[in-house]
C-alpha positions in Angstrom: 42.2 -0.8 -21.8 40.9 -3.9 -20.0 37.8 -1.4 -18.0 35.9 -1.8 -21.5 32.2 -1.4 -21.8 31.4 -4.7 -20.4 33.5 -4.0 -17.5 31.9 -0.9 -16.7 28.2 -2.2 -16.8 29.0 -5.0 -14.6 30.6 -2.5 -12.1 27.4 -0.8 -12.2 25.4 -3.7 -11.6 27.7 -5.0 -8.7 27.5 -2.0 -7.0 23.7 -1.7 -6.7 23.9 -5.0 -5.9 26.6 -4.3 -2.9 24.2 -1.3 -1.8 21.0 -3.9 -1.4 23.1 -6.3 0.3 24.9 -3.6 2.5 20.9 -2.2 3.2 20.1 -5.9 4.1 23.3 -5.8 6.5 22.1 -2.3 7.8 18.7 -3.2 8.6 19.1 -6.3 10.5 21.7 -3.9 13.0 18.3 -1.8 13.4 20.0 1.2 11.3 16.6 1.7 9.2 17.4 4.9 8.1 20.7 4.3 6.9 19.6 1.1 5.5 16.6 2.7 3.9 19.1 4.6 1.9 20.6 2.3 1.1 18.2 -0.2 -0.4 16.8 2.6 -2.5 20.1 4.1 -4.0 20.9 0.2 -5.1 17.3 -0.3 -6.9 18.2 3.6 -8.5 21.6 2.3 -9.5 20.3 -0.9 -10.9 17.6 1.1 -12.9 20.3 3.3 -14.5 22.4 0.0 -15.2 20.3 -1.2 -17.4 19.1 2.1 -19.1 23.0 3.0 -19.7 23.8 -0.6 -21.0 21.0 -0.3 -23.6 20.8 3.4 -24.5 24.5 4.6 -23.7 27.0 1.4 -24.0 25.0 -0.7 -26.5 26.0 -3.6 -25.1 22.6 -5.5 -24.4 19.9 -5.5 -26.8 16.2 -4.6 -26.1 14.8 -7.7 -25.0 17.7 -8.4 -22.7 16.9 -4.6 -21.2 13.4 -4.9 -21.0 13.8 -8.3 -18.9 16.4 -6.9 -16.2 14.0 -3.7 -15.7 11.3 -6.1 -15.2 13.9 -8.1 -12.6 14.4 -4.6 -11.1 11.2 -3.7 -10.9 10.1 -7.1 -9.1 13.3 -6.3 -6.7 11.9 -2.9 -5.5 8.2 -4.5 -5.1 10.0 -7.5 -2.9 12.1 -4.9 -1.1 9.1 -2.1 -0.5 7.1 -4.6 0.9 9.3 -7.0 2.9 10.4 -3.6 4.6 7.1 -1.8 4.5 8.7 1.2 3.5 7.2 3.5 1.2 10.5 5.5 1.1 12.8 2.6 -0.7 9.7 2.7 -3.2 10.1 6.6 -3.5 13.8 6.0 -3.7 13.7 3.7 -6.4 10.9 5.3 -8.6 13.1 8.6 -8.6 16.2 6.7 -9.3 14.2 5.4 -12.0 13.4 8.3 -13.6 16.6 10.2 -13.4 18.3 8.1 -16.2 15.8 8.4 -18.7 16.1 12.2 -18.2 19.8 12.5 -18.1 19.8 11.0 -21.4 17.2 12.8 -23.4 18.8 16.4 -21.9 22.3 15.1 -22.9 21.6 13.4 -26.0 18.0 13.6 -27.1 15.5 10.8 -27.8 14.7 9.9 -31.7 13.0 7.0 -34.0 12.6 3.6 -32.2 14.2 4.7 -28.9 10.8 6.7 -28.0 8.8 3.7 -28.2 11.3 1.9 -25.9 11.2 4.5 -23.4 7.4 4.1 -23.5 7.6 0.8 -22.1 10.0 1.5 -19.7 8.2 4.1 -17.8 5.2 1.8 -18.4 7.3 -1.0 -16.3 8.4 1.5 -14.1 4.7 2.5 -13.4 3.6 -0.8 -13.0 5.4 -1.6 -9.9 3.5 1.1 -8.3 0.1 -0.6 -9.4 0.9 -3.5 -8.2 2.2 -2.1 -4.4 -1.0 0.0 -5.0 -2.7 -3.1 -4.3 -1.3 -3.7 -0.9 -0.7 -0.2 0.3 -2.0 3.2 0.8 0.9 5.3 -0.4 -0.4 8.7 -1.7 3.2 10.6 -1.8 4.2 7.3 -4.0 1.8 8.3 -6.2 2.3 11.4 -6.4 6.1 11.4 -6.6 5.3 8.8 -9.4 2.6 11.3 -11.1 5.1 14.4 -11.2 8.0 12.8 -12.7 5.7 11.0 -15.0 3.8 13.7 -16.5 7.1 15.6 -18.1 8.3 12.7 -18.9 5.2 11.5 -21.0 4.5 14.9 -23.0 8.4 14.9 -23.9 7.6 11.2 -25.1 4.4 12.1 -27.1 6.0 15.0 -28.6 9.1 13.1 -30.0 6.9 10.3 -30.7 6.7 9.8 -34.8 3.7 8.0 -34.6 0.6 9.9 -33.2 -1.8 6.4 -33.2 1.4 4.8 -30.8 1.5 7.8 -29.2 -2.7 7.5 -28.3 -2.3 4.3 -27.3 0.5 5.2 -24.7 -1.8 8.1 -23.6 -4.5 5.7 -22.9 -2.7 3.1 -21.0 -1.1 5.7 -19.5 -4.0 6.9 -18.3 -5.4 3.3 -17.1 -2.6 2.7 -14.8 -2.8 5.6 -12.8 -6.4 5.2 -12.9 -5.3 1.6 -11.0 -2.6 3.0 -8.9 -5.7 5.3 -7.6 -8.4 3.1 -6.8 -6.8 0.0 -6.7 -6.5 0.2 -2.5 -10.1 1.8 -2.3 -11.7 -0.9 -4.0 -9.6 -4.1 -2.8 -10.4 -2.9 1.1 -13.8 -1.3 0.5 -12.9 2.6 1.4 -13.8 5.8 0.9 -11.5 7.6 -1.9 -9.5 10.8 -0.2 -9.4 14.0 -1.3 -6.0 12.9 -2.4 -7.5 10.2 -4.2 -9.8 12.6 -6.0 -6.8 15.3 -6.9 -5.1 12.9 -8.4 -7.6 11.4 -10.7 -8.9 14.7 -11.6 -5.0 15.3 -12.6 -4.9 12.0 -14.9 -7.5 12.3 -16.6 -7.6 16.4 -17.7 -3.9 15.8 -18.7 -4.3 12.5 -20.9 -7.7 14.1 -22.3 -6.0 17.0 -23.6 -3.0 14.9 -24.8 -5.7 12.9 -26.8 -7.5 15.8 -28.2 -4.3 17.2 -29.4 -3.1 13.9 -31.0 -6.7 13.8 -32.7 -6.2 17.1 -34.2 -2.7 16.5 -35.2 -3.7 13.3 -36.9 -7.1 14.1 -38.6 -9.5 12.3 -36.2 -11.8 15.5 -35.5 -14.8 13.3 -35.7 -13.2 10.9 -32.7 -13.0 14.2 -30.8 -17.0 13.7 -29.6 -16.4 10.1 -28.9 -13.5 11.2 -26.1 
């Protein structure tokens, strides 16, 4: 009886925080690809700490969640960067995701927990903005972009608000339109065909989203405007 909920977050959180520190340990012994592994299983186990403590346990409350996955997400910036590795970023981003749809599958997503899954793949997108920045990583994006789009159409479809639900589309839409060109136009280069797939991607999926959302709610006249 004493392994209560409590108990069981904090082993979660201690043991992503033994896999970064065992990474660190790893890397300095030149074992980069173990250590690799390593450092992005710990930022995907802290991710899911903090998703299970909120949506599962119920034993922190939203603000409290929201602040440790933006401590998380400033981790797996530090970490990508410090190590130039664009597969502890890949690591993380998938271990990000892979709570959120565990969940839904196993218990579905209703009411207020929609929006709060909003802004946790919005988080969860913004690290990649801001490594965008800094580094020329297309399969980050795209890995980002794949488990994304699912993820989002799931959200706007449970979503009982269509104008919240427009506004996610939109910002949505912004931060991939950053995670694209923010390298191109920091460093002055050509966009890639990559570059270009991408962005052709983003914006014919959140276009259609918003068309629909405008027909579901009445806005046929806003229609032209988009």
């Amino acid at each position: 009886t004493w392994f209560n909920d409590e108990m069981k977050s904090g082993a979660f959180f201690l043991l992503g925080a033994l896999m970064l520190a065992g990474g660190e340990w790893l890397f300095r012994r030149k074992r980069q690809t173990f250590a690799m592994g390593l450092l992005g299983g710990g930022i995907s186990v802290l991710f899911g700490s903090v998703f299970y403590s909120y949506f599962l346990l119920h034993i922190i409350g939203l603000y409290t969640g929201l602040a440790l996955s933006v401590l998380v997400s400033a981790i797996s910036v530090l970490l990508s960067l410090r190590y130039q590795s664009k597969t502890i970023c890949s690591l993380g981003l998938v271990g990000g995701y892979l709570p959120l749809f565990s969940y839904m599958f196993s218990f579905g997503l209703e009411g207020p927990a929609v929006y709060v899954a909003m802004i946790y793949l919005l988080l969860l997108n913004g690290i990649i903005v801001f490594i965008s920045f800094g580094k020329r990583w297309p399969v980050v994006h795209y890995i980002s972009f794949l488990f994304n789009t699912p993820s989002m159409l799931i959200l706007l479809w449970l979503s009982p608000s269509e104008k919240i639900g427009m506004l996610y589309s939109i910002v949505t839409f912004a931060l991939y339109l950053g995670i694209t060109l923010a390298y191109p136009f920091k460093h002055r280069m050509k966009l890639t065909w990559w570059d270009f797939a991408l962005l052709a991607m983003n914006t014919s999926i959140s276009c259609l989203m918003l068309y629909v959302l405008f027909d579901v709610a009445g806005w046929n006249d806003a229609q032209g405007l988009l």
